[in-house]
C-alpha positions in Angstrom: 126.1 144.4 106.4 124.4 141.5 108.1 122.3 141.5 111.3 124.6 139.5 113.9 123.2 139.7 117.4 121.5 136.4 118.9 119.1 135.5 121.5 120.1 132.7 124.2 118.9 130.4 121.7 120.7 131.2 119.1 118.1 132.8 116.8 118.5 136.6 115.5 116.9 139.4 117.6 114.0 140.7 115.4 113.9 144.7 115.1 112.2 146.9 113.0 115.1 146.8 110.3 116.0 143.5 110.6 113.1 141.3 110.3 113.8 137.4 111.3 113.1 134.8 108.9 112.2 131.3 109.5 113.5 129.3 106.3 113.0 125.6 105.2 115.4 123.8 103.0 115.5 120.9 101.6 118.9 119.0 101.9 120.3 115.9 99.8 123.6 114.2 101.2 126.1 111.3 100.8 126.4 110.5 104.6 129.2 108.1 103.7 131.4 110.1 105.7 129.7 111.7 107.7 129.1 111.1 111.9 125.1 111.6 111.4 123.1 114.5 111.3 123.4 115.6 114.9 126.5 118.0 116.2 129.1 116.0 117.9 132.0 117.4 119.3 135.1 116.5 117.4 133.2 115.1 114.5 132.1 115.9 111.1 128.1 116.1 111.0 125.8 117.1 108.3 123.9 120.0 110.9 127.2 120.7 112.2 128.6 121.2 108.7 125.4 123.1 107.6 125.3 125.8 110.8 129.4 126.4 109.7 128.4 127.3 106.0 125.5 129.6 107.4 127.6 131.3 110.0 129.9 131.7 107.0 127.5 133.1 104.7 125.4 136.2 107.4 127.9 135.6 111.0 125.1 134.2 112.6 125.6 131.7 115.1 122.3 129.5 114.4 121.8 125.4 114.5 119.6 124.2 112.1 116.9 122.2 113.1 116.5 118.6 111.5 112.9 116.8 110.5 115.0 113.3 112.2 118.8 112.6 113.2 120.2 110.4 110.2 122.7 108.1 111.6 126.5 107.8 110.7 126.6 106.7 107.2 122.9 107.0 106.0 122.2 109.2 103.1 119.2 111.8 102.5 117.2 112.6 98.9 115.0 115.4 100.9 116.2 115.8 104.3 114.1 119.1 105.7 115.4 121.7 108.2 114.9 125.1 109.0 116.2 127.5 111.0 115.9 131.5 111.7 118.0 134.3 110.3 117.8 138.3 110.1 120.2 138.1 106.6 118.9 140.0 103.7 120.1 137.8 101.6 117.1 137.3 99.3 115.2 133.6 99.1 116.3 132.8 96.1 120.2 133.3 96.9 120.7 130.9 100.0 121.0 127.8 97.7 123.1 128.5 95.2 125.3 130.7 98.2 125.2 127.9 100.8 126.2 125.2 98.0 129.3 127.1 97.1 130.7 127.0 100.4 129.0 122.9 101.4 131.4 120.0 100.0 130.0 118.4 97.0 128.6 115.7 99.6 125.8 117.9 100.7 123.6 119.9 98.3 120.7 122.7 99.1 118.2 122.1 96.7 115.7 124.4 98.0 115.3 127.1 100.2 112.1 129.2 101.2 110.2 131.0 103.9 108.1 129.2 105.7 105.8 130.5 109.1 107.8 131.8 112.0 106.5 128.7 114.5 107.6 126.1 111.5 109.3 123.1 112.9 110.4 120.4 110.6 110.5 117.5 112.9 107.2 118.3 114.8 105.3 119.4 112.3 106.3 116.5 110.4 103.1 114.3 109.3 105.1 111.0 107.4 108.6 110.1 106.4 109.6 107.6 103.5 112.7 105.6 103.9 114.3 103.5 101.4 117.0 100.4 101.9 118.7 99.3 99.3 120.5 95.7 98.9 123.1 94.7 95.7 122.2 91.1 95.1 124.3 90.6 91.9 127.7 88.7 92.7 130.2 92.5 92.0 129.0 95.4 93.4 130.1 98.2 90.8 132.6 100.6 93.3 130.4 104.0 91.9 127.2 102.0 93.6 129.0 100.5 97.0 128.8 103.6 99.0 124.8 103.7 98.4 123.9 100.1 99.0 124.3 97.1 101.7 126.3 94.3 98.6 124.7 91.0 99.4 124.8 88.6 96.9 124.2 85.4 98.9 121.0 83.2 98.5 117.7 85.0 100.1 114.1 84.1 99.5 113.1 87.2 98.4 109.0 86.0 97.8 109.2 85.6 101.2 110.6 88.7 102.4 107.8 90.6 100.3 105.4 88.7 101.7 106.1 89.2 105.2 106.6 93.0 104.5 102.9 94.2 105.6 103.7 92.6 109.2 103.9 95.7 110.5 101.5 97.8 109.0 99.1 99.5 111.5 100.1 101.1 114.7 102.8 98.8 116.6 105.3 98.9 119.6 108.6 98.6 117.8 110.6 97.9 120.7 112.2 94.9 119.2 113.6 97.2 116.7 114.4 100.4 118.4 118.4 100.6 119.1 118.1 102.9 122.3 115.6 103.6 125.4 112.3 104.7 123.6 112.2 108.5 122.9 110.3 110.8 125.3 107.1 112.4 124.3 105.3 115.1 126.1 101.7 113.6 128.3 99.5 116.4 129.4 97.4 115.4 132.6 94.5 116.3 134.1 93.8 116.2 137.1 92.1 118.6 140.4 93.5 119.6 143.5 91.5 120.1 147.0 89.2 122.7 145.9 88.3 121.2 143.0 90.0 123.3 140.3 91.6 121.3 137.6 95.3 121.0 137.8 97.1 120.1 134.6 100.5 118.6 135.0 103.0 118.1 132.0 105.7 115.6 131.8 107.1 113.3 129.8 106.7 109.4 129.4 108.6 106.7 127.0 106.9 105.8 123.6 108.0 103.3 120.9 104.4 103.2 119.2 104.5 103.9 116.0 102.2 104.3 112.8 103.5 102.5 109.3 101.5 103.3 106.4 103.4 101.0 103.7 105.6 98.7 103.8 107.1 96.9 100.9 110.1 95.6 98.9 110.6 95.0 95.4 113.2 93.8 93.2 114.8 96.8 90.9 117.2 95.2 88.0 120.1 93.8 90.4 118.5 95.5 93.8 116.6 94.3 96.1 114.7 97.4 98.0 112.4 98.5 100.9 110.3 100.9 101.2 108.5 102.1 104.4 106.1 105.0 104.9 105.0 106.0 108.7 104.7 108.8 111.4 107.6 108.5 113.0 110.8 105.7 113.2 112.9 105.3 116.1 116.7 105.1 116.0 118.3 101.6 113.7 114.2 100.9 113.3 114.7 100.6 109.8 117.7 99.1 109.9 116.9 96.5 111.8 114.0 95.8 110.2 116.2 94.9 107.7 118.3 93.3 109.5 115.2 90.7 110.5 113.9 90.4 107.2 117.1 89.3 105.7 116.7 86.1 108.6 113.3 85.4 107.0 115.1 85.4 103.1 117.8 82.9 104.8 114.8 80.8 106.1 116.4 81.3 109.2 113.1 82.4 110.6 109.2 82.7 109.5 106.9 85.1 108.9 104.9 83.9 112.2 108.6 83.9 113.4 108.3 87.8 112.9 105.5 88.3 114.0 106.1 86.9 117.6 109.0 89.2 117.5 107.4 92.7 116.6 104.9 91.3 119.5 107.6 90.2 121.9 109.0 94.4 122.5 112.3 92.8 122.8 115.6 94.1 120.8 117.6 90.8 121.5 114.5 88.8 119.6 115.0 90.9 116.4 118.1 90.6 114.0 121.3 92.4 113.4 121.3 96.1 112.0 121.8 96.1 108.5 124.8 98.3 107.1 124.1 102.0 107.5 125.0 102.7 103.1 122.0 101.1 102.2 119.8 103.4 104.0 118.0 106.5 102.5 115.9 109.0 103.8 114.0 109.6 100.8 110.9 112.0 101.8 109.6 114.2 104.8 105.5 115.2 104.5 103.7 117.9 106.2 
């Protein structure tokens, strides 16, 4: 029999018979067809999807947490997440139990305990991305679903070349697809008497840290890989997206440049196809 009763929050009451675990997976997916990471009513997402095979597994009603929110369509080789549960079912049983109820599109491919307070999007230190581009003139149909086909003419010296642009800490407005993501402030301040008042809120942020940044040619693929703290929503994407204006000569390298530096979306390019995308791995 399995321990069922939840907090508000959805995690299982601890007692002294049913202790509550905190466990970390890691997750590799096909997102071809699936509507993101993120639960959406009425659609088909990989935590949705994930939080059904769970509940199916202990009758817990739990929602995995994430380390980011893949988009529609983008794939994972290590996605993290975590998420509490009073099962007994031993460590060593959740991946081989959870992958016989997941479609063959999503794939456990580790499972252990980690520390109660364990968080895998804020405790995450880097993520590794990886885009992938088909330049030959067919795209074999077993390789479509995984890469942005592209066969057309591109400078691709030039794209390398401009890669280490944004290397360092940067504002990546021009590249973020939404309103920048709110990050806690902590402020401190005093009130009449002197005693120091701390007031916490929350204030927009699209400063982010890239520790590499590169492409390189792979047989027929052309690919990009970026290392950094944190990436806001389509960042990636249309990074990519930019670059390819750079391989059509449509813009510079100083072009790009005045672009990161302008904090404006409309200066950047178009978002690249979501296939090509991978998140490839999460560090703590």
């Amino acid at each position: 029999m399995f321990f069922r009763t939840n907090n508000d929050d959805g995690r299982p009451v601890r007692d002294s018979q049913n202790p509550v675990r905190n466990l970390r997976l890691i997750l590799a997916y096909d997102g071809t067809d699936f509507a993101g990471w993120q639960v959406q009513p009425g659609r088909t997402t990989i935590q949705g999807t994930l939080a059904s095979a769970i509940g199916r597994l202990t009758g817990e009603n739990v929602l995995p947490q994430g380390s980011g929110r893949t988009d529609a369509g983008v794939h994972a080789l290590a996605q993290v997440a975590s998420f509490h549960s009073a099962s007994t079912i031993p460590t060593e049983n959740w991946a081989p139990a959870l992958n016989h109820i997941l479609p063959p599109s999503i794939r456990v491919l580790e499972v252990a305990e980690a520390a109660s307070d364990f968080h895998p999007r804020k405790a995450a230190q880097a993520k590794t991305y990886r885009y992938r581009i088909h330049r030959a003139a067919i795209c074999p149909p077993f390789t479509a679903r995984f890469v942005w086909h592209y066969p057309y003419p591109l400078d691709e010296t030039a794209m390398m070349a401009a890669a280490e642009v944004i290397v360092g800490e940067h504002d990546f407005t021009s590249f973020a697809a939404v309103d920048p993501e709110r990050v806690e402030r902590m402020a401190v301040d005093s009130d009449e008497g002197g005693r120091a008042k701390v007031t916490v809120g929350v204030a927009p942020t699209n400063v982010r840290r890239i520790f590499s940044s590169t492409w390189h040619r792979d047989s027929e693929e052309l690919i990009y890989a970026v290392r950094g703290n944190g990436f806001l929503h389509h960042m990636v994407r249309n990074l990519v997206g930019t670059f390819i204006l750079i391989g059509k000569g449509t813009i510079t390298r100083q072009d790009f440049e005045r672009i990161l530096a302008a904090r404006n979306r409309s200066a950047a390019g178009a978002t690249a196809p979501a296939s090509g995308l991978f998140l490839v791995n999460v560090e703590y």
